[in-house]
KOLRO-521852 format. One record per residue (C-alpha): x, y, z. Coordinates in pm, 1 decimal. Layout:
<site><c1>X</c1><c2>Y</c2><c3>Z</c3></site>
...
***
This chain:
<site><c1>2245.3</c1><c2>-5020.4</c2><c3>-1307.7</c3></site>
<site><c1>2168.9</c1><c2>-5054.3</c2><c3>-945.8</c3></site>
<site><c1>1945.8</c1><c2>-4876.0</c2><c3>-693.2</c3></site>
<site><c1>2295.0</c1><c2>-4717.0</c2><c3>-542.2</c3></site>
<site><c1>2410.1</c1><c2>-4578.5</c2><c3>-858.2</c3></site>
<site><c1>2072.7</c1><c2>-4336.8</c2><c3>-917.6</c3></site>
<site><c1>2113.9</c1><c2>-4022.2</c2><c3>-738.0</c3></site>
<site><c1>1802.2</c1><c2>-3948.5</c2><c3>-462.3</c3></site>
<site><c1>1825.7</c1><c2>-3583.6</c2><c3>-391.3</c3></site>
<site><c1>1664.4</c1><c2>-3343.5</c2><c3>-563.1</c3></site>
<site><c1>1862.5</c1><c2>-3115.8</c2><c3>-791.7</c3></site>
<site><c1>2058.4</c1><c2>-2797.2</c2><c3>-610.3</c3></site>
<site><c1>1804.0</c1><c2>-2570.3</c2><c3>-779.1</c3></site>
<site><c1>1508.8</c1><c2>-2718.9</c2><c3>-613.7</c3></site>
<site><c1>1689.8</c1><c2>-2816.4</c2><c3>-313.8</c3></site>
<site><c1>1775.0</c1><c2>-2437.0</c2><c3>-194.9</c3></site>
<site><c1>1448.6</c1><c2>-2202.2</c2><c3>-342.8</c3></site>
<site><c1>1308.7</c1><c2>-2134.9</c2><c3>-42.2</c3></site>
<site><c1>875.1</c1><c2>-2282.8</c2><c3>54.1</c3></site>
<site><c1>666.1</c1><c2>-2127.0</c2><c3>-150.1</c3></site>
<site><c1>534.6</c1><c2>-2052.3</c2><c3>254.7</c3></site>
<site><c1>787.2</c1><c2>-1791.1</c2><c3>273.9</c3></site>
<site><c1>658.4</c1><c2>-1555.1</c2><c3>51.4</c3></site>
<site><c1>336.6</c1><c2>-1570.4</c2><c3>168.4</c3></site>
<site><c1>457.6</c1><c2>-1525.0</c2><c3>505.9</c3></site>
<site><c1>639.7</c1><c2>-1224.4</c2><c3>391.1</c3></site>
<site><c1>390.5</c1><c2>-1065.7</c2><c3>207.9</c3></site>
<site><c1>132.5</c1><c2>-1104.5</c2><c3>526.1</c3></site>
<site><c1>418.5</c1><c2>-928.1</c2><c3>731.7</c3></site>
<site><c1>451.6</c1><c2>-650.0</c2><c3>460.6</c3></site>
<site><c1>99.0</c1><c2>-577.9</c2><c3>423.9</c3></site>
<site><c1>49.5</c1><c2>-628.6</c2><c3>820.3</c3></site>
<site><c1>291.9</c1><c2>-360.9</c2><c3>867.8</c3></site>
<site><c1>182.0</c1><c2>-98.4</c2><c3>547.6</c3></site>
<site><c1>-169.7</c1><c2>-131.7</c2><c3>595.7</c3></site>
<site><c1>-197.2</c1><c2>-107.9</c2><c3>986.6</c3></site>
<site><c1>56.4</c1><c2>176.7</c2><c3>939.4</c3></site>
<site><c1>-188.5</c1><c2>343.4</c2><c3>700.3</c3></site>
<site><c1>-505.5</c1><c2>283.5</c2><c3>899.2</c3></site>
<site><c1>-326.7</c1><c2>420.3</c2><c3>1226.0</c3></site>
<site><c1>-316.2</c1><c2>756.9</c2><c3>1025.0</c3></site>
<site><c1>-602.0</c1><c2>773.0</c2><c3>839.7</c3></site>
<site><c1>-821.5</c1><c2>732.5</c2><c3>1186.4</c3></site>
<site><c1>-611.7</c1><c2>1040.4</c2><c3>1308.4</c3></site>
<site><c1>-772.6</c1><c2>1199.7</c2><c3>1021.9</c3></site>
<site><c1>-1129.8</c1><c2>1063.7</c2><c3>1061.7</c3></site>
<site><c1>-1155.4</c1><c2>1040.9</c2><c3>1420.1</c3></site>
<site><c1>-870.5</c1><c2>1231.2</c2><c3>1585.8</c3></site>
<site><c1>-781.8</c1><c2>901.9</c2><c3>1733.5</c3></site>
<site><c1>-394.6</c1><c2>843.0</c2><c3>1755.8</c3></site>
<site><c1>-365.0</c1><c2>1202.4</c2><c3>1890.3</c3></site>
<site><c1>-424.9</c1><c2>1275.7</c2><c3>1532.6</c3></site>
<site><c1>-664.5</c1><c2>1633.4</c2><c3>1476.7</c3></site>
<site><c1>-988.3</c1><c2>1501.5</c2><c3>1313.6</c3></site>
<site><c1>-1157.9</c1><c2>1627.9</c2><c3>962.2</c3></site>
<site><c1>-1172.9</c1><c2>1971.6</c2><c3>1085.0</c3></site>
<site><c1>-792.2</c1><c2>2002.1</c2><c3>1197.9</c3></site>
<site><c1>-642.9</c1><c2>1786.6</c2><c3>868.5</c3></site>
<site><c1>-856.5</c1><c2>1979.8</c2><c3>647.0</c3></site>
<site><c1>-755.3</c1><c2>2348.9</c2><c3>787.5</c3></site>
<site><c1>-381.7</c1><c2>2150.5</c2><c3>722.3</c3></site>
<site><c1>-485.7</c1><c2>2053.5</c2><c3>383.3</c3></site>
<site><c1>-639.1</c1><c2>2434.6</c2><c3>298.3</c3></site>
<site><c1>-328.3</c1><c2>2610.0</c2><c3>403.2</c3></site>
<site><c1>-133.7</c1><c2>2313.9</c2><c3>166.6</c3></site>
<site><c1>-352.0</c1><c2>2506.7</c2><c3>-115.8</c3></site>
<site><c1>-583.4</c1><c2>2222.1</c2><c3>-146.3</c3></site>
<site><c1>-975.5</c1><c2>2335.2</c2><c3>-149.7</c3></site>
<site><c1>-1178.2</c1><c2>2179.4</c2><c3>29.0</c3></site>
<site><c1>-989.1</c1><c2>2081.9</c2><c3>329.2</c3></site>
<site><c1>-1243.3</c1><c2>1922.7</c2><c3>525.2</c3></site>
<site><c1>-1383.3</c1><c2>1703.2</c2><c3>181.6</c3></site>
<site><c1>-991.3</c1><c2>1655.3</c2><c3>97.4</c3></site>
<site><c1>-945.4</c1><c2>1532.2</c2><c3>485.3</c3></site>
<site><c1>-1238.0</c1><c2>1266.8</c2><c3>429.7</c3></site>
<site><c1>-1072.8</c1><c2>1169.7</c2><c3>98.1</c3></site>
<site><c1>-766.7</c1><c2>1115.8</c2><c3>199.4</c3></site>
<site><c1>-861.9</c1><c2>964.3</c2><c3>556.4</c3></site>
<site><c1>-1073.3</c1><c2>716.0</c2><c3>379.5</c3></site>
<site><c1>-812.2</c1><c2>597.5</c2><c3>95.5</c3></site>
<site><c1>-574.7</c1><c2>510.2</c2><c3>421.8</c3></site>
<site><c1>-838.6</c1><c2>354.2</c2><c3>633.7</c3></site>
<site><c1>-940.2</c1><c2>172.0</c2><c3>342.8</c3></site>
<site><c1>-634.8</c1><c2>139.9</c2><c3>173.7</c3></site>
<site><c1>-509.5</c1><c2>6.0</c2><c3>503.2</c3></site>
<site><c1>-731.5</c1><c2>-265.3</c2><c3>617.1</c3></site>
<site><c1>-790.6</c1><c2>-369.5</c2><c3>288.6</c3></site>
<site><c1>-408.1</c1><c2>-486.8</c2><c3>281.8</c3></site>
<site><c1>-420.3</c1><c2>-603.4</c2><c3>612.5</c3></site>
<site><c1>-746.7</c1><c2>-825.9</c2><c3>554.3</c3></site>
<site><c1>-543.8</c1><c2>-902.9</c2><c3>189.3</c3></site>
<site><c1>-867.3</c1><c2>-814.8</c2><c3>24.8</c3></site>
<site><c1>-917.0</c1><c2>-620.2</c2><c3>-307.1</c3></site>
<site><c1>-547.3</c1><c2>-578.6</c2><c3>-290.3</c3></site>
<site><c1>-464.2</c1><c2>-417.6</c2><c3>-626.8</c3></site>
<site><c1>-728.1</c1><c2>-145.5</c2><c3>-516.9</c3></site>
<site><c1>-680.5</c1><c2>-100.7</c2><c3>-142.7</c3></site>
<site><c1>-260.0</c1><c2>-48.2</c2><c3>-269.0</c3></site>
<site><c1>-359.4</c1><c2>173.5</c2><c3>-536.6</c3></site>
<site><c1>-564.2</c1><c2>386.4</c2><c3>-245.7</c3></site>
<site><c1>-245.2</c1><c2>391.9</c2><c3>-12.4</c3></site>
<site><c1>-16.0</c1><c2>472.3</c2><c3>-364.2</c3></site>
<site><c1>-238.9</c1><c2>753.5</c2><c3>-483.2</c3></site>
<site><c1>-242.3</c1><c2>914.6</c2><c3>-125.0</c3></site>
<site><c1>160.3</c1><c2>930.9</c2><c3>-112.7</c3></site>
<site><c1>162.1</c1><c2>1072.0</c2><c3>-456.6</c3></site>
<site><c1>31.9</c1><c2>1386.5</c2><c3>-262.7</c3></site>
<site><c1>173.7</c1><c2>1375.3</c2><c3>21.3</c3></site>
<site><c1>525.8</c1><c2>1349.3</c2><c3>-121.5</c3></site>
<site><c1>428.5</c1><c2>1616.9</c2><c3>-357.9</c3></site>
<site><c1>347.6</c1><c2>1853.2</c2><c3>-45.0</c3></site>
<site><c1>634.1</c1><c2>1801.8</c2><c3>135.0</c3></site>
<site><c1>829.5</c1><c2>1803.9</c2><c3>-190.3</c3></site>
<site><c1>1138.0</c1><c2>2058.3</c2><c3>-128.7</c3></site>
<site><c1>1169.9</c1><c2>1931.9</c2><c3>198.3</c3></site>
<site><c1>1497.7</c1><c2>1746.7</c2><c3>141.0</c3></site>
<site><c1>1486.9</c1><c2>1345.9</c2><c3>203.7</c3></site>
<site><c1>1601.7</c1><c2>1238.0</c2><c3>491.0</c3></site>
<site><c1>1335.0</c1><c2>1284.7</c2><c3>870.4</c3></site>
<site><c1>1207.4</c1><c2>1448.5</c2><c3>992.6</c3></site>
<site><c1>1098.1</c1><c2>1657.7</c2><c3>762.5</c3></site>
<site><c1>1150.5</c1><c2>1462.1</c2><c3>440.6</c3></site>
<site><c1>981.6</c1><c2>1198.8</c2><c3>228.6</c3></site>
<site><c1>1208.6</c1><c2>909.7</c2><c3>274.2</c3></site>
<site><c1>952.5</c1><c2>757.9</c2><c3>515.6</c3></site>
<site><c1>669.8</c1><c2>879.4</c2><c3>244.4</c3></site>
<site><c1>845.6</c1><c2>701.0</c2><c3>-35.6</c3></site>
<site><c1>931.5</c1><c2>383.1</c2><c3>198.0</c3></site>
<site><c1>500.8</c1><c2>334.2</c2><c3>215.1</c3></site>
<site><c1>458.4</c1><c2>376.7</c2><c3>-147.7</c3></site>
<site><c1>714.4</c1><c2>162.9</c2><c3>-265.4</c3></site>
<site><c1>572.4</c1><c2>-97.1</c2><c3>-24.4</c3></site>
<site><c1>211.9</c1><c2>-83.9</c2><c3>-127.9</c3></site>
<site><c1>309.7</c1><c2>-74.3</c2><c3>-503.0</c3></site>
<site><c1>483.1</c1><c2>-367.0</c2><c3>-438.6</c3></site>
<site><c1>185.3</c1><c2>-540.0</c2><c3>-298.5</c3></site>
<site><c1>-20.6</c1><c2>-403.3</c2><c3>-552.1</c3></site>
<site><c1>189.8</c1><c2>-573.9</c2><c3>-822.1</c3></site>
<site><c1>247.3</c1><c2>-877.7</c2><c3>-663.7</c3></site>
<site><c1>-56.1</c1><c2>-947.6</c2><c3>-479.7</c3></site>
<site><c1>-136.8</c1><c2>-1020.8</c2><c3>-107.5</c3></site>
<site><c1>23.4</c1><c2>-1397.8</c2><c3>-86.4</c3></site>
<site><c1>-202.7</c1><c2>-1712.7</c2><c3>1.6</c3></site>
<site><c1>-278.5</c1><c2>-1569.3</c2><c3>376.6</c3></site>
<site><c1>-537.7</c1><c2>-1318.2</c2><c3>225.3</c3></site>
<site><c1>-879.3</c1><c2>-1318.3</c2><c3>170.6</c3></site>
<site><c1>-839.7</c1><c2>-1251.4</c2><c3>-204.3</c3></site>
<site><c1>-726.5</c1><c2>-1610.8</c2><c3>-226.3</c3></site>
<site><c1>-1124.5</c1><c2>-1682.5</c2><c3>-180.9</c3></site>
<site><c1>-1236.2</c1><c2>-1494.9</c2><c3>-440.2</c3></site>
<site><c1>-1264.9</c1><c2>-1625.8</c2><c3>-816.0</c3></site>
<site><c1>-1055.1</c1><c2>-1420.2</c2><c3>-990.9</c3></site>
<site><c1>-879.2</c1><c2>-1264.2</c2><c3>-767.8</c3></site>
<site><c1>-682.2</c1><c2>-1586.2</c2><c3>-641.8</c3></site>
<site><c1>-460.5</c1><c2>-1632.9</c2><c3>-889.2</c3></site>
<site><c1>-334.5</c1><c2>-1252.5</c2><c3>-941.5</c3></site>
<site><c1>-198.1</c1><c2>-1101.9</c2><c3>-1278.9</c3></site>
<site><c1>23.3</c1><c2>-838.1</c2><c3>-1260.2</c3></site>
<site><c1>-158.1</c1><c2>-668.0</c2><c3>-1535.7</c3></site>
<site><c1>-487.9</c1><c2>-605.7</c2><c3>-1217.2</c3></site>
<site><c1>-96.6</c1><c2>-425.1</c2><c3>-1009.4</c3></site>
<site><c1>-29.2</c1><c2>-217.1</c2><c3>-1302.8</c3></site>
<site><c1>-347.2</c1><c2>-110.8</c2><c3>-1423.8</c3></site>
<site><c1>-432.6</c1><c2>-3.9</c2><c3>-1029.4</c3></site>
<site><c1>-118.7</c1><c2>163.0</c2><c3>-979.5</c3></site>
<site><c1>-259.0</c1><c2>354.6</c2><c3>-1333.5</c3></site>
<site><c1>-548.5</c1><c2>441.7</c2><c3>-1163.1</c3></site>
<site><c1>-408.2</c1><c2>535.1</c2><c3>-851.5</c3></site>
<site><c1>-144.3</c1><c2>807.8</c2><c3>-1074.8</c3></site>
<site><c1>-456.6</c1><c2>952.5</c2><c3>-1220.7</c3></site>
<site><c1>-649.1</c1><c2>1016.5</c2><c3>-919.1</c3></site>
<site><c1>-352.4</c1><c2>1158.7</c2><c3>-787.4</c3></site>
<site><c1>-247.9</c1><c2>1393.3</c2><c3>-1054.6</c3></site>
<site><c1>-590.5</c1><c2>1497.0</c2><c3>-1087.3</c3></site>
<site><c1>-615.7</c1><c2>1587.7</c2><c3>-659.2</c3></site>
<site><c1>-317.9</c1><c2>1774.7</c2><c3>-741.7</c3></site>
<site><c1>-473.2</c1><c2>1961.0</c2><c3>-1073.9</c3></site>
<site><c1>-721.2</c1><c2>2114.5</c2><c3>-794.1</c3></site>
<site><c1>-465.3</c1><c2>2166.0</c2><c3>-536.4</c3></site>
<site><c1>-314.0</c1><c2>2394.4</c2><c3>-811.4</c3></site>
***
């Protein structure tokens, strides 16, 4: 057999899955986009920045939503965005800063529930965030994220996604016990 006969390429397979690159890449533009998203709005709770009305003004929103409380609710759910937020952004404690942005959707779809789907009024733009951060949950942050740093944490297991989403539908459920 000669050197001309073997065949030099890769197989087809190989040849077209995209760089493993790629879905890093991806993932840092998904969690660049959810998690600044979520921090935007959970500063317009905090702080009023963003034009947004500060504790006092989201928790008055969140007492006349039949949630008690409003101004604890308002640091709650401020927090889990913030939080939630910059934790995907940074890519660290991802199955828990997802979970955080999850569990806060979970109630705010289940206010505006009844309001049809589509904007500006609905919760297609509600769903579109939790989808997105469950997805990150379950998949993890990619190799551009500071979890890749931590032991334990670099190589993630879907099982850490699930069990946080879990968590995250349990907190929720139970907010929404007290918001009656």
């Amino acid at each position: 057999m000669t050197s001309t006969s073997r065949t030099l390429t890769p197989p087809a397979t190989a040849r077209n899955a995209p760089s493993p690159h790629a879905y890093d890449v991806g993932l840092l533009l998904l969690r660049l986009a959810v998690g600044l998203t979520m921090a935007a709005h959970g500063t317009q709770k905090l702080f009023g920045w963003f034009g947004g009305p500060g504790i006092n003004g989201t928790g008055r929103f969140f007492e006349l939503s039949g949630y008690p409380h409003g101004d604890a609710m308002a640091l709650l759910a401020g927090l889990s965005e913030t939080l939630g937020g910059l934790g995907l952004v940074l890519g660290l404690l991802t199955p828990l800063a997802g979970a955080a942005i999850v569990g806060t959707m979970i109630n705010v779809i289940a206010v505006r529930w009844g309001s049809g789907f589509f904007a500006p009024r609905g919760i297609e733009y509600e769903i579109l965030l939790l989808a997105a951060a469950a997805t990150l949950t379950l998949t993890g942050p990619g190799r551009y994220a500071l979890d890749h740093f931590i032991p334990g944490l670099r190589a993630h297991r879907l099982a850490y996604g699930a069990v946080a989403i879990v968590l995250a539908a349990v907190a929720a459920a139970v907010i929404l016990l007290i918001r009656g």
